[in-house]
mmCIF file of the N, C-alpha and C atoms, coordinates in Angstrom:
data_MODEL
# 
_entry.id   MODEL 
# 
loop_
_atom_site.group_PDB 
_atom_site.id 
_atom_site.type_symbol 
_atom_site.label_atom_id 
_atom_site.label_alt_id 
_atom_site.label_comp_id 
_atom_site.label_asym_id 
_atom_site.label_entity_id 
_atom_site.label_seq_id 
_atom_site.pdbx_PDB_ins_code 
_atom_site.Cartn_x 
_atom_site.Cartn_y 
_atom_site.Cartn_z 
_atom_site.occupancy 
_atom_site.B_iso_or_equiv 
_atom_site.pdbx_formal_charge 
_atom_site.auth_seq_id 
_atom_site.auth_comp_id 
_atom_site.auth_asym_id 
_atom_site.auth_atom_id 
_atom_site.pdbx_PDB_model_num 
ATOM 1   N N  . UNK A 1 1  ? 0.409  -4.831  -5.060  1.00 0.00 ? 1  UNK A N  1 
ATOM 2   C CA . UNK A 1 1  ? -1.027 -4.639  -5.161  1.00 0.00 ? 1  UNK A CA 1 
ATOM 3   C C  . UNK A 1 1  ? -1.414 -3.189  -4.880  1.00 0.00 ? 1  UNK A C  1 
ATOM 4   N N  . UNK A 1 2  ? -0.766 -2.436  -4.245  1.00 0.00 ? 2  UNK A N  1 
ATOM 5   C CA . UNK A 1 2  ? -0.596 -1.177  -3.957  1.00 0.00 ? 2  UNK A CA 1 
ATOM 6   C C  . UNK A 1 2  ? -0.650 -0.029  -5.034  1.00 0.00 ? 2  UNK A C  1 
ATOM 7   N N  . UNK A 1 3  ? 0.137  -0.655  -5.427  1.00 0.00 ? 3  UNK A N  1 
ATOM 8   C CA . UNK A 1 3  ? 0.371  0.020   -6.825  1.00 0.00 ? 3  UNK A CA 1 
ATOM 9   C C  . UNK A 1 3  ? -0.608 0.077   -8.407  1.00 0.00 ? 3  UNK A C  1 
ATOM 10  N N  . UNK A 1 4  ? -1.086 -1.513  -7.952  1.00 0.00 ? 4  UNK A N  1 
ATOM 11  C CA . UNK A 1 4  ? -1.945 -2.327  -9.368  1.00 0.00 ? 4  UNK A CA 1 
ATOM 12  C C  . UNK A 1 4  ? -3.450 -2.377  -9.156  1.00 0.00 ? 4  UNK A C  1 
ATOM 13  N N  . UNK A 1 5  ? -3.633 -2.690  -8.196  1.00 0.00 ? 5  UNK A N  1 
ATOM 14  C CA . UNK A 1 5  ? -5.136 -2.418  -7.911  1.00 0.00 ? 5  UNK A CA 1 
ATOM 15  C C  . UNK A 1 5  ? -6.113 -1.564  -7.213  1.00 0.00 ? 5  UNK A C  1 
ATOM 16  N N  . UNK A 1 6  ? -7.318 -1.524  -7.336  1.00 0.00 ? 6  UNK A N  1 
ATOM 17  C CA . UNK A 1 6  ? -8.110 -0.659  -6.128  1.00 0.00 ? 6  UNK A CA 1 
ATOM 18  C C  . UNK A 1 6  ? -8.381 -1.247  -4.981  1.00 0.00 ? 6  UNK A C  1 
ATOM 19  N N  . UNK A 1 7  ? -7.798 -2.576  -4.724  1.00 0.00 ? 7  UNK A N  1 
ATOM 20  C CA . UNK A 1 7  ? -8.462 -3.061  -3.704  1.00 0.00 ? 7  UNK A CA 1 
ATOM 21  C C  . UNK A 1 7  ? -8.650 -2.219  -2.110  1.00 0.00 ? 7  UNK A C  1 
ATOM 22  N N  . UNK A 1 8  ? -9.541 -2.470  -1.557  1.00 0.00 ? 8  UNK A N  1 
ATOM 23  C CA . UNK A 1 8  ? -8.829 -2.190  -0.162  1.00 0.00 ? 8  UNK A CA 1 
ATOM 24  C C  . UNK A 1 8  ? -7.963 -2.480  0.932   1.00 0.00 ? 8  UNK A C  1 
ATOM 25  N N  . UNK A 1 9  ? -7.856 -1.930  1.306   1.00 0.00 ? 9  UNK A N  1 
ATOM 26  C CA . UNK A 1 9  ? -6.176 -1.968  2.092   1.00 0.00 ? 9  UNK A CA 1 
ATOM 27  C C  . UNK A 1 9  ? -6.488 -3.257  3.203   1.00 0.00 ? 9  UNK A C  1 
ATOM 28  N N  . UNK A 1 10 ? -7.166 -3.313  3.644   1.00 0.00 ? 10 UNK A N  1 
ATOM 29  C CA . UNK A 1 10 ? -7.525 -4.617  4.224   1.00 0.00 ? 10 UNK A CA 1 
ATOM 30  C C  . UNK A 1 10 ? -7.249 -5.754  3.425   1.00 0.00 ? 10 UNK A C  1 
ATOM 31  N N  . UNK A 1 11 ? -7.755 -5.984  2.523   1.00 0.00 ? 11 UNK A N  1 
ATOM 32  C CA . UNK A 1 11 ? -7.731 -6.992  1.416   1.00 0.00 ? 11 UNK A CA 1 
ATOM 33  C C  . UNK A 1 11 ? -6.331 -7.339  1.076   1.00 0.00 ? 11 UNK A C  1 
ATOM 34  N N  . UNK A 1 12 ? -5.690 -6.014  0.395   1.00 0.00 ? 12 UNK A N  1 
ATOM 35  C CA . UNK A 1 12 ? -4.042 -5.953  0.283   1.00 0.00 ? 12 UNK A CA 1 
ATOM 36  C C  . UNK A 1 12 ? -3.761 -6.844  1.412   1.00 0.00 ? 12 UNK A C  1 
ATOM 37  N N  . UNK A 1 13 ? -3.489 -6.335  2.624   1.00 0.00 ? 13 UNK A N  1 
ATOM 38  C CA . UNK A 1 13 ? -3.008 -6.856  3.811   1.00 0.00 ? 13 UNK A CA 1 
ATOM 39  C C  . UNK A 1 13 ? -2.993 -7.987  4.371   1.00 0.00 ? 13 UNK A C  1 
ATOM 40  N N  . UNK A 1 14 ? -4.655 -8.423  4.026   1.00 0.00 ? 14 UNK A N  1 
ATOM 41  C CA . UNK A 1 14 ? -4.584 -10.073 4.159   1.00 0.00 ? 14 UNK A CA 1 
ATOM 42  C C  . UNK A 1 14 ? -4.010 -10.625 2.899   1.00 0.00 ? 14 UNK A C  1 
ATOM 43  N N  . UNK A 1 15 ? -4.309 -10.230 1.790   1.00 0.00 ? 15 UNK A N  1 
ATOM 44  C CA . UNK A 1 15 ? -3.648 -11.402 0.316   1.00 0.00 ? 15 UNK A CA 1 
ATOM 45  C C  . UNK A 1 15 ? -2.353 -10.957 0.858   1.00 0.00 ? 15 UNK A C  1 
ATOM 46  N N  . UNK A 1 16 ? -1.600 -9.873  0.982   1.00 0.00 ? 16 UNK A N  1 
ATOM 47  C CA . UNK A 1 16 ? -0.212 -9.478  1.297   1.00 0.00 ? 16 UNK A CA 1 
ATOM 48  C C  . UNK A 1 16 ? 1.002  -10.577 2.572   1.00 0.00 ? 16 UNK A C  1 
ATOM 49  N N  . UNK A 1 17 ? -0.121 -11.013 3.653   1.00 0.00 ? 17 UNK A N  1 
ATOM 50  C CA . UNK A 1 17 ? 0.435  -11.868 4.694   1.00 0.00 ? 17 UNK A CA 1 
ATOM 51  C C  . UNK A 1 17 ? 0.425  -10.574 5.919   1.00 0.00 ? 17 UNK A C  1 
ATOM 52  N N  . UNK A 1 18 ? 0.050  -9.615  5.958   1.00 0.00 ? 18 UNK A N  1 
ATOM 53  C CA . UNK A 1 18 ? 0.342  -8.693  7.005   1.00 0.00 ? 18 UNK A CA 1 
ATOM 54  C C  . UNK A 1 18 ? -0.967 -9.085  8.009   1.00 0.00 ? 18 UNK A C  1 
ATOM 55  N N  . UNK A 1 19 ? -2.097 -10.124 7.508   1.00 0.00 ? 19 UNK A N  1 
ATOM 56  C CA . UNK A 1 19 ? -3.270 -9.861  8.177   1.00 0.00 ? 19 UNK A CA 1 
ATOM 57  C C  . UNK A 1 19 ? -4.269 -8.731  8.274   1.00 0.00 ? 19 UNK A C  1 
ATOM 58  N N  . UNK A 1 20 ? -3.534 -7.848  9.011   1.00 0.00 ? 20 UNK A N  1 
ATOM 59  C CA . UNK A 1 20 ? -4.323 -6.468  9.452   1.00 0.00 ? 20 UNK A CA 1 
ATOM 60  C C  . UNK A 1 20 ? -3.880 -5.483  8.666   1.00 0.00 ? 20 UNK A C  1 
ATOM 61  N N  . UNK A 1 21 ? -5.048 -4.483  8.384   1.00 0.00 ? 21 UNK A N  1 
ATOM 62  C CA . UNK A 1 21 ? -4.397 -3.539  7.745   1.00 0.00 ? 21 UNK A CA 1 
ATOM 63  C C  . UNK A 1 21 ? -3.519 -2.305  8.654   1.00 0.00 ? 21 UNK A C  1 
ATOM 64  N N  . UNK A 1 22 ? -3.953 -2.090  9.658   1.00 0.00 ? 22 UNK A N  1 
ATOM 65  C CA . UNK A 1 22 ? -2.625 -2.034  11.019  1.00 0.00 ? 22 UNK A CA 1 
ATOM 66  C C  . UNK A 1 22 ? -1.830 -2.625  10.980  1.00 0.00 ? 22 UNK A C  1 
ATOM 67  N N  . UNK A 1 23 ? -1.513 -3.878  10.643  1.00 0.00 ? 23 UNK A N  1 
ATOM 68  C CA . UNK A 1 23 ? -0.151 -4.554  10.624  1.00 0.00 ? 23 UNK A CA 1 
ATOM 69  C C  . UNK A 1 23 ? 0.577  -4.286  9.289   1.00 0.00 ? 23 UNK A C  1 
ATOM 70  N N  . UNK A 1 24 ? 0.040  -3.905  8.200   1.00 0.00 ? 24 UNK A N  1 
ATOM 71  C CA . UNK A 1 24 ? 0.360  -3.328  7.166   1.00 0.00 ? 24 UNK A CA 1 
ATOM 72  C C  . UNK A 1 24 ? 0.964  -2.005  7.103   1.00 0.00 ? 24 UNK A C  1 
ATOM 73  N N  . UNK A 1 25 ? 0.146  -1.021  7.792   1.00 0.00 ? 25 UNK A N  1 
ATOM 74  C CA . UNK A 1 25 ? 0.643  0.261   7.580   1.00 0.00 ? 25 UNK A CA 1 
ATOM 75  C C  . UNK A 1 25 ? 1.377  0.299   9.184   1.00 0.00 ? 25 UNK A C  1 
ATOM 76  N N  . UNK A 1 26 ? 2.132  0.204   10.114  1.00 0.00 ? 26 UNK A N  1 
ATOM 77  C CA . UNK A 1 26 ? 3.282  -0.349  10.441  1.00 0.00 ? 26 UNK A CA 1 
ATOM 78  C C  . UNK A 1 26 ? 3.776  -0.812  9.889   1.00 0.00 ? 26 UNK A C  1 
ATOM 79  N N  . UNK A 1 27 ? 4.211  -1.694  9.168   1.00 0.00 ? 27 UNK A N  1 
ATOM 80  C CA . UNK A 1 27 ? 5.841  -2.371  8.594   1.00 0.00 ? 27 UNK A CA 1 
ATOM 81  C C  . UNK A 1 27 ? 5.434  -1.266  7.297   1.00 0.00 ? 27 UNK A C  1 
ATOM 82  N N  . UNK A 1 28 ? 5.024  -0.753  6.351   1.00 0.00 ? 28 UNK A N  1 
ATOM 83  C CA . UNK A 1 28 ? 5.479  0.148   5.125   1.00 0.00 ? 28 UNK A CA 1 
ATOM 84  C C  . UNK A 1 28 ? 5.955  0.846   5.899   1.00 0.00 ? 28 UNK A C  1 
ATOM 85  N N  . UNK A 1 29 ? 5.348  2.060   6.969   1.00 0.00 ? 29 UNK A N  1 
ATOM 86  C CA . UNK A 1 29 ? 5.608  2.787   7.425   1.00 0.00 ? 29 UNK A CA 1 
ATOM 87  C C  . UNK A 1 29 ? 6.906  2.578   7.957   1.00 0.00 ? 29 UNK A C  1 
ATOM 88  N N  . UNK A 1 30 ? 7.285  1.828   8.571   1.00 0.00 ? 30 UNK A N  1 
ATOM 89  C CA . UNK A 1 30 ? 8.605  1.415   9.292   1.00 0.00 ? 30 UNK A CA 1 
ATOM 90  C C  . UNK A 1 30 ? 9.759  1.549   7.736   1.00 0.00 ? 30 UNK A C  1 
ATOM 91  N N  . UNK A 1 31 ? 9.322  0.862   6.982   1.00 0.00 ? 31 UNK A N  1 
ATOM 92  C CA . UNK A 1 31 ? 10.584 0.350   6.025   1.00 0.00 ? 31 UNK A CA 1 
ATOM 93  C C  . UNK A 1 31 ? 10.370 1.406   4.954   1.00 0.00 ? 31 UNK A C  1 
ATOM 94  N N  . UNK A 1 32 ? 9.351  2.316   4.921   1.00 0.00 ? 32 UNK A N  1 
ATOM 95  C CA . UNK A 1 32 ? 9.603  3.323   3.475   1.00 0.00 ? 32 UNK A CA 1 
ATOM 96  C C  . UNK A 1 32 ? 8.975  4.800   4.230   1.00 0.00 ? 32 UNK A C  1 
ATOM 97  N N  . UNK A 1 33 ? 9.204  4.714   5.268   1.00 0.00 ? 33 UNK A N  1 
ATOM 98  C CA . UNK A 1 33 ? 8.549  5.990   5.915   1.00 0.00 ? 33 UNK A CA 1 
ATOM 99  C C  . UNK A 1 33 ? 7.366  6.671   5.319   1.00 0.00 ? 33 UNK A C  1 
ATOM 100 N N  . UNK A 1 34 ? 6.577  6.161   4.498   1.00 0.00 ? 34 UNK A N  1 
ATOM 101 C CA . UNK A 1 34 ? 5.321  6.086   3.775   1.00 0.00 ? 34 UNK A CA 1 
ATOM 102 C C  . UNK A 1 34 ? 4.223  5.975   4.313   1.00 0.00 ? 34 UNK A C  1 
ATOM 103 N N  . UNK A 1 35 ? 2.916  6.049   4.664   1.00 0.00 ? 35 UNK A N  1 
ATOM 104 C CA . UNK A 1 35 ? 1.484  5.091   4.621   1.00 0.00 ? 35 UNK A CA 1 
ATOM 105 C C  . UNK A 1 35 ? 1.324  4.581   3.687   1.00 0.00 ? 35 UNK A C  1 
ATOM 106 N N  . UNK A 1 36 ? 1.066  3.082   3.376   1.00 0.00 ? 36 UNK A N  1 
ATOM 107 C CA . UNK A 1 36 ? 0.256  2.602   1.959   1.00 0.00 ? 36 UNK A CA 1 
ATOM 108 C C  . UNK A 1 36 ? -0.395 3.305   1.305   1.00 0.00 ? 36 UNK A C  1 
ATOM 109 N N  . UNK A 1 37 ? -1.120 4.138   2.183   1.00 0.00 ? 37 UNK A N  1 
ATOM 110 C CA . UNK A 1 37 ? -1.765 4.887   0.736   1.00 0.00 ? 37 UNK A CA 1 
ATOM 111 C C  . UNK A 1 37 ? -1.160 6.368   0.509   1.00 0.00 ? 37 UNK A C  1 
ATOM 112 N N  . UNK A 1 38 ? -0.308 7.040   0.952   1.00 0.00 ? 38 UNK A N  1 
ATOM 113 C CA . UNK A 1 38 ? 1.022  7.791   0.587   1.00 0.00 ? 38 UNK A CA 1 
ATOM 114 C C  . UNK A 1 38 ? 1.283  6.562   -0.549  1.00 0.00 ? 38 UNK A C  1 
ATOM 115 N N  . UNK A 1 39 ? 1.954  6.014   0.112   1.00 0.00 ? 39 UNK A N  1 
ATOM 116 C CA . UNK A 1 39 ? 2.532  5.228   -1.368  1.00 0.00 ? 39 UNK A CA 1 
ATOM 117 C C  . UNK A 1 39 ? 1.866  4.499   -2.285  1.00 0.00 ? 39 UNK A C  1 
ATOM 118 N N  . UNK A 1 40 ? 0.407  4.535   -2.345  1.00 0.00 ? 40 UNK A N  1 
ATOM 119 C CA . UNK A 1 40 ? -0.381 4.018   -3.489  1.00 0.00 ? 40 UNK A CA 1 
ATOM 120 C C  . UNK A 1 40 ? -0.614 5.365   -4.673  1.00 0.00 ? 40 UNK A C  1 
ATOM 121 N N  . UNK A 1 41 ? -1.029 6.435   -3.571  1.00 0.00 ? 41 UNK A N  1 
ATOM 122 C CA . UNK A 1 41 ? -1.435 7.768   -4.620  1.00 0.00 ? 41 UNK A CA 1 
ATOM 123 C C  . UNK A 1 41 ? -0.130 8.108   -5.457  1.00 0.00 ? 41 UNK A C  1 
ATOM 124 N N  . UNK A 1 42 ? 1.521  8.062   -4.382  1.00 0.00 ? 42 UNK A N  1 
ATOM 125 C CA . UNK A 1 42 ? 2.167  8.499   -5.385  1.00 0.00 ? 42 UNK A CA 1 
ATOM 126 C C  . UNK A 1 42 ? 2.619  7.185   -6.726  1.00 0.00 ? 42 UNK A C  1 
ATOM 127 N N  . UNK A 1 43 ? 2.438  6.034   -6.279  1.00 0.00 ? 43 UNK A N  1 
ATOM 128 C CA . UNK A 1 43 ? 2.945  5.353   -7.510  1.00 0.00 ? 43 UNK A CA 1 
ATOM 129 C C  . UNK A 1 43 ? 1.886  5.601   -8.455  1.00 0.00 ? 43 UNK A C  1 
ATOM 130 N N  . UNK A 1 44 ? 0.698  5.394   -8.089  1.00 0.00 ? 44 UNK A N  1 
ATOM 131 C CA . UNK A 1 44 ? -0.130 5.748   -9.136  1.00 0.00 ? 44 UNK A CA 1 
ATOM 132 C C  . UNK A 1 44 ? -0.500 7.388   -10.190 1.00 0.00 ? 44 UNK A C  1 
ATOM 133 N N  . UNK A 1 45 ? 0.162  8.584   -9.086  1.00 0.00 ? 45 UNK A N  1 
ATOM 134 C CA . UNK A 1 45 ? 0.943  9.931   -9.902  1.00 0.00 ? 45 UNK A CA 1 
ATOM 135 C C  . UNK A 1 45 ? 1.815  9.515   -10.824 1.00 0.00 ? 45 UNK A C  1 
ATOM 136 N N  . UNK A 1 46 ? 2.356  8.540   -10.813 1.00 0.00 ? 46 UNK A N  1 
ATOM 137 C CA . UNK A 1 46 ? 3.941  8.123   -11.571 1.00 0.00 ? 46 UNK A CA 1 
ATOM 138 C C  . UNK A 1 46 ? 3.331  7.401   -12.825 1.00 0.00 ? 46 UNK A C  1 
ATOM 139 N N  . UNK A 1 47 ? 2.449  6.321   -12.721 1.00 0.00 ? 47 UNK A N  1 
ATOM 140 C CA . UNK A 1 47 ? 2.393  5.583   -14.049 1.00 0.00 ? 47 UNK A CA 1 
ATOM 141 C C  . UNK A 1 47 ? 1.241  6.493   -14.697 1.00 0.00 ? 47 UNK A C  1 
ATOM 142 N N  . UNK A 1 48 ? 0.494  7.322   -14.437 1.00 0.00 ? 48 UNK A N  1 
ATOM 143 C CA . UNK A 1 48 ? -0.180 7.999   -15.007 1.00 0.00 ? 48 UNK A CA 1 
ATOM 144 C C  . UNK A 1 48 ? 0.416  9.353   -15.774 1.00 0.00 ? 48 UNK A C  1 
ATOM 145 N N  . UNK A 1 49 ? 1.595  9.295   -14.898 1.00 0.00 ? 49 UNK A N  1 
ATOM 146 C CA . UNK A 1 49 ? 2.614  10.199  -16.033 1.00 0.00 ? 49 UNK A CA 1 
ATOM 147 C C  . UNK A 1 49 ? 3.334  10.077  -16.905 1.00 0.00 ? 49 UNK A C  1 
ATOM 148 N N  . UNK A 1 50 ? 3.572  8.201   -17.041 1.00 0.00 ? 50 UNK A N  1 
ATOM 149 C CA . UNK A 1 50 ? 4.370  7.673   -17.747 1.00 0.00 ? 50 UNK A CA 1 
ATOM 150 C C  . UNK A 1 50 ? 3.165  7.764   -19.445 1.00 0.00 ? 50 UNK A C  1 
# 
């Protein structure tokens, strides 16, 4: 959803199962050394280049 929509990161987080969007950006952060939205702007640099 990160990638596909505008939602907000809250929203992500609850449809996602993380609940919080704190509980969200902990575990990305943990597992892709990223923030969600680090990693929303760059996937979305990527398909806009495709």
């Amino acid at each position: 959803m990160l990638e596909t929509t505008d939602l907000p990161m809250d929203q992500v987080a609850r449809t996602s199962g993380f609940g919080t969007a704190q509980s969200m950006r902990q575990h990305v952060r943990q597992a892709l050394g990223v923030t969600p939205t680090a990693y929303r702007r760059t996937f979305r640099a990527l398909a806009a280049d495709a």
